[in-house]
N, CA, C and O atoms as a Tripos MOL2 file, in Angstrom:
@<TRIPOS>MOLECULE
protein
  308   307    77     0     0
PROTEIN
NO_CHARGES

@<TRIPOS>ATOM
      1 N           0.8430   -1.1830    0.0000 N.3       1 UNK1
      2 CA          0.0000    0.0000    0.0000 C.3       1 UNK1
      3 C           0.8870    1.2450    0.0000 C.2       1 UNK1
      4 O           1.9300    1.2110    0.6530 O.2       1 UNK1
      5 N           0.5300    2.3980   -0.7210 N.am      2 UNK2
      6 CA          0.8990    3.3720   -0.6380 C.3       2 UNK2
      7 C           0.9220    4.2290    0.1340 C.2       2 UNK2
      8 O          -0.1390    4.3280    0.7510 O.2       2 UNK2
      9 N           2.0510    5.2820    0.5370 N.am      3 UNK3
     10 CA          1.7610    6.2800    1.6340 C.3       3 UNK3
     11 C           1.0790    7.4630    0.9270 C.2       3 UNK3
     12 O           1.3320    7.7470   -0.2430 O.2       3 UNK3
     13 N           0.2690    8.0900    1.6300 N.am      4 UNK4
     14 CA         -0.3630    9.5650    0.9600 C.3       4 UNK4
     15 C          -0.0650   10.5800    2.3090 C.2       4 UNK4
     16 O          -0.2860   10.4240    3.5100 O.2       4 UNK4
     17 N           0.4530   11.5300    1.6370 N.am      5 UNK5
     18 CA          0.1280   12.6730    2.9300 C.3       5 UNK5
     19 C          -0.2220   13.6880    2.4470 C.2       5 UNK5
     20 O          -0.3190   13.8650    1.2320 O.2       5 UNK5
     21 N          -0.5120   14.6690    3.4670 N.am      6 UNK6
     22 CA         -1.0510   16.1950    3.6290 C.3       6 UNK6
     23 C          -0.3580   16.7100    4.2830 C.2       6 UNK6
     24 O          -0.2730   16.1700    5.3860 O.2       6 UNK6
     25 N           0.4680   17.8890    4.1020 N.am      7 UNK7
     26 CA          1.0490   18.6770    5.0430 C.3       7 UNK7
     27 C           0.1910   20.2910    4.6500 C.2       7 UNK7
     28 O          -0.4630   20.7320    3.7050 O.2       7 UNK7
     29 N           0.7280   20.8600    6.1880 N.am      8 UNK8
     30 CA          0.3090   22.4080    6.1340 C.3       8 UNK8
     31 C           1.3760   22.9610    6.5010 C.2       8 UNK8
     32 O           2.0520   22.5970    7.4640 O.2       8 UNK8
     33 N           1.6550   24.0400    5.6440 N.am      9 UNK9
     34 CA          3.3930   24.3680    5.9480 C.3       9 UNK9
     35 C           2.7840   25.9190    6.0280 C.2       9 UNK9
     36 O           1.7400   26.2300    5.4540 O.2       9 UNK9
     37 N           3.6120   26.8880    6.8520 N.am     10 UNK10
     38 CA          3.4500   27.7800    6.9830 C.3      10 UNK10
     39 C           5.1530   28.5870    6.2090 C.2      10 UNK10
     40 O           6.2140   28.0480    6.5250 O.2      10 UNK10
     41 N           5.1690   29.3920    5.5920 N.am     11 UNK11
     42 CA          5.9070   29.8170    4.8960 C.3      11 UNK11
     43 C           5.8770   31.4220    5.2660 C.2      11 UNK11
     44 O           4.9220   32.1760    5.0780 O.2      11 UNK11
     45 N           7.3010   31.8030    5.9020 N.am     12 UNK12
     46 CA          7.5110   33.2440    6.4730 C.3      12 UNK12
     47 C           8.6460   33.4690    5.8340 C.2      12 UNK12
     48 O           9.7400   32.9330    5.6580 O.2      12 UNK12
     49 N           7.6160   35.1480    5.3110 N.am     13 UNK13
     50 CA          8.0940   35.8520    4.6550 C.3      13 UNK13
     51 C           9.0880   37.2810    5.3080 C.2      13 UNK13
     52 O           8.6120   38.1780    6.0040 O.2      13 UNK13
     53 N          10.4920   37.1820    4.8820 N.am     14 UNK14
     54 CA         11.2860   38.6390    6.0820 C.3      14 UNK14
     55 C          10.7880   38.3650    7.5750 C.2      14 UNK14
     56 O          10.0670   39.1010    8.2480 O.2      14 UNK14
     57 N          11.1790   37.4970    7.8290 N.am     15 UNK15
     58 CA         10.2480   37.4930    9.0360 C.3      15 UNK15
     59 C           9.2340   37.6360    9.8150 C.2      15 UNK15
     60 O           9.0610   37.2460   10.9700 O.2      15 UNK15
     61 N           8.1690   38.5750    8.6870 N.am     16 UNK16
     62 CA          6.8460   39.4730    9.2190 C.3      16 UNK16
     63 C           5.9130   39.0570    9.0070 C.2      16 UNK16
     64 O           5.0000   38.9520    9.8260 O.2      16 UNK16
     65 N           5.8770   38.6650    7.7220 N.am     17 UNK17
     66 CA          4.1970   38.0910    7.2280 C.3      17 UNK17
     67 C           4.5210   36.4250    7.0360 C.2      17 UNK17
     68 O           5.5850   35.8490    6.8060 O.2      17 UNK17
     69 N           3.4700   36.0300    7.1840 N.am     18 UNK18
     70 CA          3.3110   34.6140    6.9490 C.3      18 UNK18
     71 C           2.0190   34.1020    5.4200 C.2      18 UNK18
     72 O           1.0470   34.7590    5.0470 O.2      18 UNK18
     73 N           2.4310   32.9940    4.9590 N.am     19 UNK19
     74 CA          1.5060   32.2690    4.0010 C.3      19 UNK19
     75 C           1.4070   30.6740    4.2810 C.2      19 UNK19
     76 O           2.1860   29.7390    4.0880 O.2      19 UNK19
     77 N           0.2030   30.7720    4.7810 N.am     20 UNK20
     78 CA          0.2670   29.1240    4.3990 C.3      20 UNK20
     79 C          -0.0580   28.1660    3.0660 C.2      20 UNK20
     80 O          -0.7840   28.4170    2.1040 O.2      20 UNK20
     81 N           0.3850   27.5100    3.2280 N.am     21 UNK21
     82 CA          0.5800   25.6850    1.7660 C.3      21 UNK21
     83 C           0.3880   24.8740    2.0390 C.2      21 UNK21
     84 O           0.8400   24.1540    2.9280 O.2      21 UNK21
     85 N          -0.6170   24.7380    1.0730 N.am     22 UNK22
     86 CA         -0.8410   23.3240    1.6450 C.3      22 UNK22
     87 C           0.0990   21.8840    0.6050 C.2      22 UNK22
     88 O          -0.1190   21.9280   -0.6050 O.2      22 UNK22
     89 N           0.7940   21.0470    0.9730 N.am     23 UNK23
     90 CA          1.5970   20.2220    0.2320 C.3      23 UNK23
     91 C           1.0510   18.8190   -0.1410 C.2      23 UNK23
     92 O           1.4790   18.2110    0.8400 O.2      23 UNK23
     93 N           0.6250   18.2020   -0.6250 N.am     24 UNK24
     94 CA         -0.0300   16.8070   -0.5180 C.3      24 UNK24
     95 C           1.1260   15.7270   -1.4870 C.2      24 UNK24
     96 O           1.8960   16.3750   -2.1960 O.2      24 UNK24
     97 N           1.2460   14.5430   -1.5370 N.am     25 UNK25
     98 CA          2.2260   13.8240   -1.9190 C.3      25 UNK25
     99 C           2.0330   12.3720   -1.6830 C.2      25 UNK25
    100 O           1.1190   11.9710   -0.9630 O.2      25 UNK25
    101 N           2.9900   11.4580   -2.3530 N.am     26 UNK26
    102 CA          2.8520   10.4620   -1.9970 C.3      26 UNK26
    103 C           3.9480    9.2450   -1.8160 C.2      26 UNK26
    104 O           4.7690    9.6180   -2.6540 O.2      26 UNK26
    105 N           4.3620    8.3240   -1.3980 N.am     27 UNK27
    106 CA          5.3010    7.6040   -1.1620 C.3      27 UNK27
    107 C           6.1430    8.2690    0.3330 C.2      27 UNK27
    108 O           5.6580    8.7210    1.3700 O.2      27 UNK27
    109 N           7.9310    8.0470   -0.2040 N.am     28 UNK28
    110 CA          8.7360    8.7950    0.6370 C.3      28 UNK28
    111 C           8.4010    9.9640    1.3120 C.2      28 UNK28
    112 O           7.8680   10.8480    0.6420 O.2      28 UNK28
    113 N           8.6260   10.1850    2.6630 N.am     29 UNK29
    114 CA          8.3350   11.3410    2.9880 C.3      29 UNK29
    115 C           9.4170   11.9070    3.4730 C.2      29 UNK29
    116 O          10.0760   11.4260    4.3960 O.2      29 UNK29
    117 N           9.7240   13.1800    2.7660 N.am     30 UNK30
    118 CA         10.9750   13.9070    3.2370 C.3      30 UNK30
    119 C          10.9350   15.5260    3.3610 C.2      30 UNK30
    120 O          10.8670   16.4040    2.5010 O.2      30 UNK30
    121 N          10.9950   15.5610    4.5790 N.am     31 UNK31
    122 CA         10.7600   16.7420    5.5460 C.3      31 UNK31
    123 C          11.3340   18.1530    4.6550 C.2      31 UNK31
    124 O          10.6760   19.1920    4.6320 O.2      31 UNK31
    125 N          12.6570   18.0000    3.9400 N.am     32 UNK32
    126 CA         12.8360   19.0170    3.2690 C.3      32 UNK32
    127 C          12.8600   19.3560    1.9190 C.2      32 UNK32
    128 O          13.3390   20.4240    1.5380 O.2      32 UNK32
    129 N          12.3060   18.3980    1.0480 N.am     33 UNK33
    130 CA         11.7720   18.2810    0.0620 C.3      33 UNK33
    131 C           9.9770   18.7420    0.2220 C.2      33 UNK33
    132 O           9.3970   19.1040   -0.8020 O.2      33 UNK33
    133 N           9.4180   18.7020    1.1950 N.am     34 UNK34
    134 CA          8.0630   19.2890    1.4020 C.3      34 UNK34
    135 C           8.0680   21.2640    1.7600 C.2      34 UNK34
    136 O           7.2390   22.1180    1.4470 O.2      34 UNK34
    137 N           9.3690   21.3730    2.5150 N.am     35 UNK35
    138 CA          9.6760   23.0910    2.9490 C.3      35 UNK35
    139 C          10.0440   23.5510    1.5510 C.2      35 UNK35
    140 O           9.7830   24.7320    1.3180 O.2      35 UNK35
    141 N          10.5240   22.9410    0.7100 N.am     36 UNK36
    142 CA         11.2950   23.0240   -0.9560 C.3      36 UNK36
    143 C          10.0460   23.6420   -1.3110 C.2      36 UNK36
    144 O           9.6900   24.8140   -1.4370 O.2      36 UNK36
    145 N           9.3570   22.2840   -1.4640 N.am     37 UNK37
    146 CA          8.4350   23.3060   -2.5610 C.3      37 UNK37
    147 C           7.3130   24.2420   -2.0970 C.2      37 UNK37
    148 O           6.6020   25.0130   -2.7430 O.2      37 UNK37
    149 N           7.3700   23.8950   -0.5420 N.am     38 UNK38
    150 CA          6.2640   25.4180    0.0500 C.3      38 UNK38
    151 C           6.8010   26.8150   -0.5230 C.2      38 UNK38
    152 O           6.1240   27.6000   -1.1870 O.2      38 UNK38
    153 N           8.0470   26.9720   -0.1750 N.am     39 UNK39
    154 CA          8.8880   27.6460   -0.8810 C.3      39 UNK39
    155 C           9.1590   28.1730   -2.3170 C.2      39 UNK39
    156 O           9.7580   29.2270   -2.5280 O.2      39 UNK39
    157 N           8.7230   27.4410   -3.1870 N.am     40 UNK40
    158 CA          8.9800   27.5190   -4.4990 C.3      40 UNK40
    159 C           7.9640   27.9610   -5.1800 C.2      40 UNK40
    160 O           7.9470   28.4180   -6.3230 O.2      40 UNK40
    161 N           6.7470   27.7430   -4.1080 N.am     41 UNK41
    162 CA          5.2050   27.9120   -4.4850 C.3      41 UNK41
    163 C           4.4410   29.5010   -3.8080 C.2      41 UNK41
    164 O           3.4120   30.1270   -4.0630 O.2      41 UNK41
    165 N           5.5210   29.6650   -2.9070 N.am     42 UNK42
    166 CA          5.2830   31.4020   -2.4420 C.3      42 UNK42
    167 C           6.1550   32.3990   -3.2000 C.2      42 UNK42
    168 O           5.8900   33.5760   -3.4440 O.2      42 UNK42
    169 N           7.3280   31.6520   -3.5510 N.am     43 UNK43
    170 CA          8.8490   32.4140   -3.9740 C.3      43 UNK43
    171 C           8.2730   33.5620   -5.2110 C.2      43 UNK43
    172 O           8.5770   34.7510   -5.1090 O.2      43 UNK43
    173 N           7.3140   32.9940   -6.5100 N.am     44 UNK44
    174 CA          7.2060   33.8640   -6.9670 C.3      44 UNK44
    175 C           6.1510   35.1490   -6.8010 C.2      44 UNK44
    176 O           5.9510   35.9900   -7.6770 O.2      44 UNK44
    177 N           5.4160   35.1090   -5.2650 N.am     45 UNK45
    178 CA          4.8020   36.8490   -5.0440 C.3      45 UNK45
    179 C           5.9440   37.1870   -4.1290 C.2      45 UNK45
    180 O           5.7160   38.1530   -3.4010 O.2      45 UNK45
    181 N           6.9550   36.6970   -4.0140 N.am     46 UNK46
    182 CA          7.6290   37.4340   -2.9860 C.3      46 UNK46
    183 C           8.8550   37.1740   -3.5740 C.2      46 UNK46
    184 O           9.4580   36.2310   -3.0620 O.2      46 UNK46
    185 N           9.4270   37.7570   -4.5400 N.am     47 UNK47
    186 CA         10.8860   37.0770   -4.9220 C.3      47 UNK47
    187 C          11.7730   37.6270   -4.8110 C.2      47 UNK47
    188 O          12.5710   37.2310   -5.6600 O.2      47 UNK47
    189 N          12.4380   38.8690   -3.8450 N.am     48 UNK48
    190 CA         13.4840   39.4170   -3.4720 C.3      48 UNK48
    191 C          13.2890   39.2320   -1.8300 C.2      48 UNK48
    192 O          13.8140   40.0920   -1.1240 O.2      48 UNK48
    193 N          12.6080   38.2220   -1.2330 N.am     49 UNK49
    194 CA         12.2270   38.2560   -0.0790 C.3      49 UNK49
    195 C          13.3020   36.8810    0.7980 C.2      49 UNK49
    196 O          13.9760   36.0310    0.2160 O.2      49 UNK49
    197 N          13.2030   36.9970    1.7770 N.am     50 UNK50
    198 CA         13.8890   35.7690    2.6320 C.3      50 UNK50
    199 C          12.6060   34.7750    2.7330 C.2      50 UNK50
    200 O          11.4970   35.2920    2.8680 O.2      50 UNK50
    201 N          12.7240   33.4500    2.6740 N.am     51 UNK51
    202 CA         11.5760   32.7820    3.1440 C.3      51 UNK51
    203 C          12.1900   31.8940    3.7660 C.2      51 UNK51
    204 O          13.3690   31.5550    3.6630 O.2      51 UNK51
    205 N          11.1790   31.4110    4.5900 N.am     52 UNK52
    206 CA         11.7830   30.4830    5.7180 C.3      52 UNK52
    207 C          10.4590   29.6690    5.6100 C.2      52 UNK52
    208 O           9.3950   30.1010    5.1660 O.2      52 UNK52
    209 N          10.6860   28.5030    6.0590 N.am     53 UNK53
    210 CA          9.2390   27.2170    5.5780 C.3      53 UNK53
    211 C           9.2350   26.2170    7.4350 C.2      53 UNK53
    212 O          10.0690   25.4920    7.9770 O.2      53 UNK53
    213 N           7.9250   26.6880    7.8250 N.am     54 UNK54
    214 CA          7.6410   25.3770    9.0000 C.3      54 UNK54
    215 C           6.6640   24.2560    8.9700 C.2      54 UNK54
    216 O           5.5770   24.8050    9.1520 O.2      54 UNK54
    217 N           6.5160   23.2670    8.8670 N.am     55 UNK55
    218 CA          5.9620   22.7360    9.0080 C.3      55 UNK55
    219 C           4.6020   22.6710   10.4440 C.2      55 UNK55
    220 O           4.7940   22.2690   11.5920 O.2      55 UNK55
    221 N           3.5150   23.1200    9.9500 N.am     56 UNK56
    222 CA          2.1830   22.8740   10.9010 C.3      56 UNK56
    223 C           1.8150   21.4410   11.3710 C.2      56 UNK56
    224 O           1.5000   20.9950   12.4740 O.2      56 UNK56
    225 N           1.9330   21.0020   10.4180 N.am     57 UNK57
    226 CA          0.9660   19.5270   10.5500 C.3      57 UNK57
    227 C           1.2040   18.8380    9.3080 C.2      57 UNK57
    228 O           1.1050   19.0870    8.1070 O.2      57 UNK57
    229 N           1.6140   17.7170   10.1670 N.am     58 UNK58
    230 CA          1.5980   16.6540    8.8810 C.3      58 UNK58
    231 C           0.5750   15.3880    9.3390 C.2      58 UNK58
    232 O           0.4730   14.8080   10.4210 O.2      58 UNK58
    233 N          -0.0880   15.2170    8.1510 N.am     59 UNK59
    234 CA         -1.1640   14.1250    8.0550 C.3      59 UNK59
    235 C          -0.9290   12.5850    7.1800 C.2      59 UNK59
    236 O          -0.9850   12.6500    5.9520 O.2      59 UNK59
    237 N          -0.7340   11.5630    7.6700 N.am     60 UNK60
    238 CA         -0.5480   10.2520    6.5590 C.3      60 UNK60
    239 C          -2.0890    9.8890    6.5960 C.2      60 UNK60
    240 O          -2.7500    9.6800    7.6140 O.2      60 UNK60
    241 N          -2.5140    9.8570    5.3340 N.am     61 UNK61
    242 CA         -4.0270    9.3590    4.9090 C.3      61 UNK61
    243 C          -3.9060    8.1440    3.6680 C.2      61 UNK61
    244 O          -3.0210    7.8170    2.8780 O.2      61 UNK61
    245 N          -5.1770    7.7170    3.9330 N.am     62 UNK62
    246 CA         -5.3670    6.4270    3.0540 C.3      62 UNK62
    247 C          -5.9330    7.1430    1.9690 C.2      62 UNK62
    248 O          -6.3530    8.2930    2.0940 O.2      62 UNK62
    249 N          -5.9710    6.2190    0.4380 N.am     63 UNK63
    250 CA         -6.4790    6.8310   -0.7540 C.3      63 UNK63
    251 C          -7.5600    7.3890   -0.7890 C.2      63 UNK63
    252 O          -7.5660    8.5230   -1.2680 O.2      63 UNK63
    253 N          -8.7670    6.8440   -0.3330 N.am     64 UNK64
    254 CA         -9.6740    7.0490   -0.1370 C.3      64 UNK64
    255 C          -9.7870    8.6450    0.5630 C.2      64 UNK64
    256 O         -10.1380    9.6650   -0.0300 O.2      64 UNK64
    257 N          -9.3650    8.5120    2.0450 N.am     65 UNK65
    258 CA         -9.2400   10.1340    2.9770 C.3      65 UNK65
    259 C          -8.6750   11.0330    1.6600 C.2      65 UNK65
    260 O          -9.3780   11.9470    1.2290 O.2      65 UNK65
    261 N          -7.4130   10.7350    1.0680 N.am     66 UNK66
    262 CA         -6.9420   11.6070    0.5250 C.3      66 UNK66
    263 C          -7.9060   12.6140   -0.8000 C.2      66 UNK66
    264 O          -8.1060   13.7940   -1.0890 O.2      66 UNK66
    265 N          -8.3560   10.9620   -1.3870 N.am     67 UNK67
    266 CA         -9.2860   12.2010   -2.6720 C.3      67 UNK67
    267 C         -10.4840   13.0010   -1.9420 C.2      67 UNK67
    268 O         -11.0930   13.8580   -2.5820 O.2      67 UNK67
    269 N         -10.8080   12.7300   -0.6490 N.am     68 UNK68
    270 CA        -11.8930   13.1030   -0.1690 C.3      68 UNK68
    271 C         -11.3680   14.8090    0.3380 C.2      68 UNK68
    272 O         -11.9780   15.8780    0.3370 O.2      68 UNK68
    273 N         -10.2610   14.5090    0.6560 N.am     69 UNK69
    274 CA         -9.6740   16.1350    0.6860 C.3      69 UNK69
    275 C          -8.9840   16.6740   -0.3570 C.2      69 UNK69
    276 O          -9.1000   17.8900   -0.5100 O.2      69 UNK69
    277 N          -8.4350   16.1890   -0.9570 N.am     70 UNK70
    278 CA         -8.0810   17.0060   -2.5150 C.3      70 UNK70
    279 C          -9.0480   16.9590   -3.2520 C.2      70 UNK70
    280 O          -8.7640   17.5430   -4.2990 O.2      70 UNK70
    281 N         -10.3440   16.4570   -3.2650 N.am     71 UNK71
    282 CA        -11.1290   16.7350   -4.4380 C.3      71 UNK71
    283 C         -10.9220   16.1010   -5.2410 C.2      71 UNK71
    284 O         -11.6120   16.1830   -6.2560 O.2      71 UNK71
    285 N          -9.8610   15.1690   -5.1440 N.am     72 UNK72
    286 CA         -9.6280   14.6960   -6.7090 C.3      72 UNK72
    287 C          -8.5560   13.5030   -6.7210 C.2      72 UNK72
    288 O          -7.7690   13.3850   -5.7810 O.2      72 UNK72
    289 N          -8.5440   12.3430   -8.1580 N.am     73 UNK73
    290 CA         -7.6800   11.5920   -7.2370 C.3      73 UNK73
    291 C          -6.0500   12.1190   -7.5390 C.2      73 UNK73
    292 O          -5.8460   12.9230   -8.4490 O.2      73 UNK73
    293 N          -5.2360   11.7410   -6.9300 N.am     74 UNK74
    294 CA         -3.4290   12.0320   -7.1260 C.3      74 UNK74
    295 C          -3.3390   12.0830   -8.8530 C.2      74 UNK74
    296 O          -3.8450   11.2640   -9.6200 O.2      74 UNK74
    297 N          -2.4220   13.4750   -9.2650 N.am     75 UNK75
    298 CA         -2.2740   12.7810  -10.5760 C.3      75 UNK75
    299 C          -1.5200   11.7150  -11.0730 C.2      75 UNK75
    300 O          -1.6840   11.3160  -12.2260 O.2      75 UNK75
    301 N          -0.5590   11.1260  -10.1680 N.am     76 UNK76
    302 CA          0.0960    9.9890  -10.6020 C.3      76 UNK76
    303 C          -0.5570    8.9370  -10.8650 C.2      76 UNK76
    304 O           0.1050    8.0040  -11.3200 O.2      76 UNK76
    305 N          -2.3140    8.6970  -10.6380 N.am     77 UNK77
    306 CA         -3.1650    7.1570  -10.4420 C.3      77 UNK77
    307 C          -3.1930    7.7970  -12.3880 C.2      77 UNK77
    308 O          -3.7580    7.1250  -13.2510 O.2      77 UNK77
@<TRIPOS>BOND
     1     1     2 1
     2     2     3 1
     3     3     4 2
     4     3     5 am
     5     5     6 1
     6     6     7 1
     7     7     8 2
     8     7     9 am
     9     9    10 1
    10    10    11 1
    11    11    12 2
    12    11    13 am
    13    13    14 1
    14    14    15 1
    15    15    16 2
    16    15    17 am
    17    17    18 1
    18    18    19 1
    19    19    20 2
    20    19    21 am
    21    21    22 1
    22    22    23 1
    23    23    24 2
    24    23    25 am
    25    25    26 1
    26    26    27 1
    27    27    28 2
    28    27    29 am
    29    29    30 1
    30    30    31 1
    31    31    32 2
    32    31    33 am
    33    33    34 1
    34    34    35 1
    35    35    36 2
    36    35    37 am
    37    37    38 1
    38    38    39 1
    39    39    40 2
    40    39    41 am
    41    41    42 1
    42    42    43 1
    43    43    44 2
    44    43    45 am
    45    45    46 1
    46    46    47 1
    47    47    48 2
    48    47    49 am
    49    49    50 1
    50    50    51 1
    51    51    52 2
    52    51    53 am
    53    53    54 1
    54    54    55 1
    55    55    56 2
    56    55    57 am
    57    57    58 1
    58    58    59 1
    59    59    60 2
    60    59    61 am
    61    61    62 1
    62    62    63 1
    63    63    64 2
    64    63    65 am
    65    65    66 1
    66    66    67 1
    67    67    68 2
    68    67    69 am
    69    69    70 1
    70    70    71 1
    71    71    72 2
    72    71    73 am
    73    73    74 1
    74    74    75 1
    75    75    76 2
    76    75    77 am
    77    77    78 1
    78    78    79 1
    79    79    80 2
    80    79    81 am
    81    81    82 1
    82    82    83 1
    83    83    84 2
    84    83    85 am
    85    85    86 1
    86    86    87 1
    87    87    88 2
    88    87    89 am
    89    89    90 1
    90    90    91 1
    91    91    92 2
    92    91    93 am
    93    93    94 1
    94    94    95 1
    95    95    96 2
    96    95    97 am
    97    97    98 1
    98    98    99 1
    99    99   100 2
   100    99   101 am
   101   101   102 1
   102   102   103 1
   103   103   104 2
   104   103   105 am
   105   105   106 1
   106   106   107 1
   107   107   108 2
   108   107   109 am
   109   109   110 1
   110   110   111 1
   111   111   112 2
   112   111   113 am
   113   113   114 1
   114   114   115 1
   115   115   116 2
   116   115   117 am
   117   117   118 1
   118   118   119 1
   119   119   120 2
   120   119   121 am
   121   121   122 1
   122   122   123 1
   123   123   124 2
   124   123   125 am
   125   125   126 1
   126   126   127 1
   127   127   128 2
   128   127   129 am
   129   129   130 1
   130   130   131 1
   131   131   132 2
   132   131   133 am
   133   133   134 1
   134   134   135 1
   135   135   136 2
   136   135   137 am
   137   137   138 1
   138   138   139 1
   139   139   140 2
   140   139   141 am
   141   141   142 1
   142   142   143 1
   143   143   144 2
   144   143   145 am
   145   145   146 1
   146   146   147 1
   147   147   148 2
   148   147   149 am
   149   149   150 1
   150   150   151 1
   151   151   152 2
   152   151   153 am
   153   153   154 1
   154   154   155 1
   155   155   156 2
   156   155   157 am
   157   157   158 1
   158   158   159 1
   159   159   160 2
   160   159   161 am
   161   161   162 1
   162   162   163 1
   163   163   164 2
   164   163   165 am
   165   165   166 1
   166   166   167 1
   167   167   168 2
   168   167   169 am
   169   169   170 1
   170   170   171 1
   171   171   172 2
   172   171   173 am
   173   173   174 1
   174   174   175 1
   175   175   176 2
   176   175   177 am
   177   177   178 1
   178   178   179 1
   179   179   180 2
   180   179   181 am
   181   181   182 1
   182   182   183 1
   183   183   184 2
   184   183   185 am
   185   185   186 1
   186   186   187 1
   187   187   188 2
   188   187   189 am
   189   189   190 1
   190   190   191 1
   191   191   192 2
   192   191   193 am
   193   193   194 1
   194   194   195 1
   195   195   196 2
   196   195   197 am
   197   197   198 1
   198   198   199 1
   199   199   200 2
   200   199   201 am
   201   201   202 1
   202   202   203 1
   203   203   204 2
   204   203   205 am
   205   205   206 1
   206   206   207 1
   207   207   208 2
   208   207   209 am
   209   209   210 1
   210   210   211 1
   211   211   212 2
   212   211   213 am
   213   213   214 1
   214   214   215 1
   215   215   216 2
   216   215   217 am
   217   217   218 1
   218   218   219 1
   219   219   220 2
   220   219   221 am
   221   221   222 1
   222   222   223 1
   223   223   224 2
   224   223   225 am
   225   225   226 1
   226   226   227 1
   227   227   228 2
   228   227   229 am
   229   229   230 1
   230   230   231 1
   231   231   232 2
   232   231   233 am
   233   233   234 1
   234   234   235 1
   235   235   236 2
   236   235   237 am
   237   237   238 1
   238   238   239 1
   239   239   240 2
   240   239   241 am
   241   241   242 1
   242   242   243 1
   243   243   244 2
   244   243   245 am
   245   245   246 1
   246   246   247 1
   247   247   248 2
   248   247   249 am
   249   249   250 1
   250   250   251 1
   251   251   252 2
   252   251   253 am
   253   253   254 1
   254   254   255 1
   255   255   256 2
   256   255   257 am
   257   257   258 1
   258   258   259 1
   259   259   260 2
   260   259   261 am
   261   261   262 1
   262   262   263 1
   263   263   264 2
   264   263   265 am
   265   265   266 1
   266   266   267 1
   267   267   268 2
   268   267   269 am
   269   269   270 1
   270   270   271 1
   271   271   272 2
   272   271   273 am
   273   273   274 1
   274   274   275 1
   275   275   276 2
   276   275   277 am
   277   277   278 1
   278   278   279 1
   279   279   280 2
   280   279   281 am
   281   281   282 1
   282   282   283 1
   283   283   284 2
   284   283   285 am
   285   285   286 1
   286   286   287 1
   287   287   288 2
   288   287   289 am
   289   289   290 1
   290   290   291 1
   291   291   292 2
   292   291   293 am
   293   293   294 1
   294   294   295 1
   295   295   296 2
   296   295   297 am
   297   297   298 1
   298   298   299 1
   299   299   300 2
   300   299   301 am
   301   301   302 1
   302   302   303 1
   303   303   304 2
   304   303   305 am
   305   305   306 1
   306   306   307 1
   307   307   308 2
@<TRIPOS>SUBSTRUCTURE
     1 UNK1         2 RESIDUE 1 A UNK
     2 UNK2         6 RESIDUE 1 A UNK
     3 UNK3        10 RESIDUE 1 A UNK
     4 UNK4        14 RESIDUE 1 A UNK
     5 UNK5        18 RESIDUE 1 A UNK
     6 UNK6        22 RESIDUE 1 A UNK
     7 UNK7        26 RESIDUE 1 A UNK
     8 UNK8        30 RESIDUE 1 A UNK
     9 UNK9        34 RESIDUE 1 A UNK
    10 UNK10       38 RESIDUE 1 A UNK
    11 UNK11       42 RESIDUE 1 A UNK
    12 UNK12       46 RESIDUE 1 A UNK
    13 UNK13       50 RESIDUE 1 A UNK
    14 UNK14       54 RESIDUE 1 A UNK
    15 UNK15       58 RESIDUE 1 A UNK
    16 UNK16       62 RESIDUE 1 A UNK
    17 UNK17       66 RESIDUE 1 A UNK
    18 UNK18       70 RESIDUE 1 A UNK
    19 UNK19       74 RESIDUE 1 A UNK
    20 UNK20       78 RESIDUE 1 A UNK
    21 UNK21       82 RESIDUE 1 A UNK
    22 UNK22       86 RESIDUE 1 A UNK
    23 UNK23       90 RESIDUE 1 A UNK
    24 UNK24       94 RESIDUE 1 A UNK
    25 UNK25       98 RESIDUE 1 A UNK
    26 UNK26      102 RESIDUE 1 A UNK
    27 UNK27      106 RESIDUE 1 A UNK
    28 UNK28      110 RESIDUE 1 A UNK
    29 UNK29      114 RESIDUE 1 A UNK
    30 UNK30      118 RESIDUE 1 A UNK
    31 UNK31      122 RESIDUE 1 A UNK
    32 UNK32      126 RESIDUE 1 A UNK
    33 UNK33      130 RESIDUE 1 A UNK
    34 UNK34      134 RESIDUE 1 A UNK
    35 UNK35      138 RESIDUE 1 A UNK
    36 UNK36      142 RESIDUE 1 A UNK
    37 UNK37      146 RESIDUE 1 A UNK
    38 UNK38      150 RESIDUE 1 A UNK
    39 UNK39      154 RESIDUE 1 A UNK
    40 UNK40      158 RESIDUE 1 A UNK
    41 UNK41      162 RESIDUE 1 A UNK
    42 UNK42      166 RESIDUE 1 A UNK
    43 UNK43      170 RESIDUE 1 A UNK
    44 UNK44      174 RESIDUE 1 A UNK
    45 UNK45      178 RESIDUE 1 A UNK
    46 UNK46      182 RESIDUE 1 A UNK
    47 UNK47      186 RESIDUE 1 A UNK
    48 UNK48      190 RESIDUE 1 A UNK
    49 UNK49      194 RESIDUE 1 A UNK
    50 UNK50      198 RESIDUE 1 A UNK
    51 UNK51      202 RESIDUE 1 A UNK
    52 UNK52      206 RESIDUE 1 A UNK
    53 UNK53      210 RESIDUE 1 A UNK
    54 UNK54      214 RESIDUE 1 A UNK
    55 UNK55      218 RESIDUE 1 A UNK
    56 UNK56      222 RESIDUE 1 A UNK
    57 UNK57      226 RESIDUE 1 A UNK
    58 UNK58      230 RESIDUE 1 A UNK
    59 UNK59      234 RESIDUE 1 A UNK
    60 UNK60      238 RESIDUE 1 A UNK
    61 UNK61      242 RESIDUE 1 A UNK
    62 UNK62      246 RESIDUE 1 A UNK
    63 UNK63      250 RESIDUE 1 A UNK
    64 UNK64      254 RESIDUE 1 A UNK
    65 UNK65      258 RESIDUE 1 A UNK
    66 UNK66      262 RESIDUE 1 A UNK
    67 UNK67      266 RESIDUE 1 A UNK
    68 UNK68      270 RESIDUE 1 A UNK
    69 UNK69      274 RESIDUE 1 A UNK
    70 UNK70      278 RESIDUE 1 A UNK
    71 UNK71      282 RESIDUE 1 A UNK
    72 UNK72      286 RESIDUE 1 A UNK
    73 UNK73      290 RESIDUE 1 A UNK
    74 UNK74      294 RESIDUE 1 A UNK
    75 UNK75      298 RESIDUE 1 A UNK
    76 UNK76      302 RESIDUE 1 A UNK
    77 UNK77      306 RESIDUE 1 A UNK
């Protein structure tokens, strides 16, 4: 069986403002490959900015939980 997750990453901007991301994925789970692309996914409204990426919450869900919160199934199926 496959792993699915959900993360909520909070992504701070100069230190002041914050954005949250939401990350969803599947298999391996690697903690800084998930801050990567919170990052990569705020970087362009803020792109002379410092960003810094935390992790809120991370969720492992079954296929089922998962399309029920993405709406939709993974595009890899």
């Amino acid at each position: 069986m496959k792993n699915y997750y959900i993360d909520t990453v909070n992504v701070i901007i100069n230190g002041v403002e914050q954005e949250l991301v939401t990350i969803t994925g599947m298999g391996d789970y690697n903690i800084n490959i998930i801050k990567s692309k919170a990052i990569e996914i705020v970087k362009p409204h803020y792109p002379n900015s410092i960003l810094a990426a935390v992790i809120l919450e991370h969720k492992e869900v079954a296929l089922e939980e998962y399309k029920a919160i993405t709406g939709s199934n993974p595009p890899w199926i």
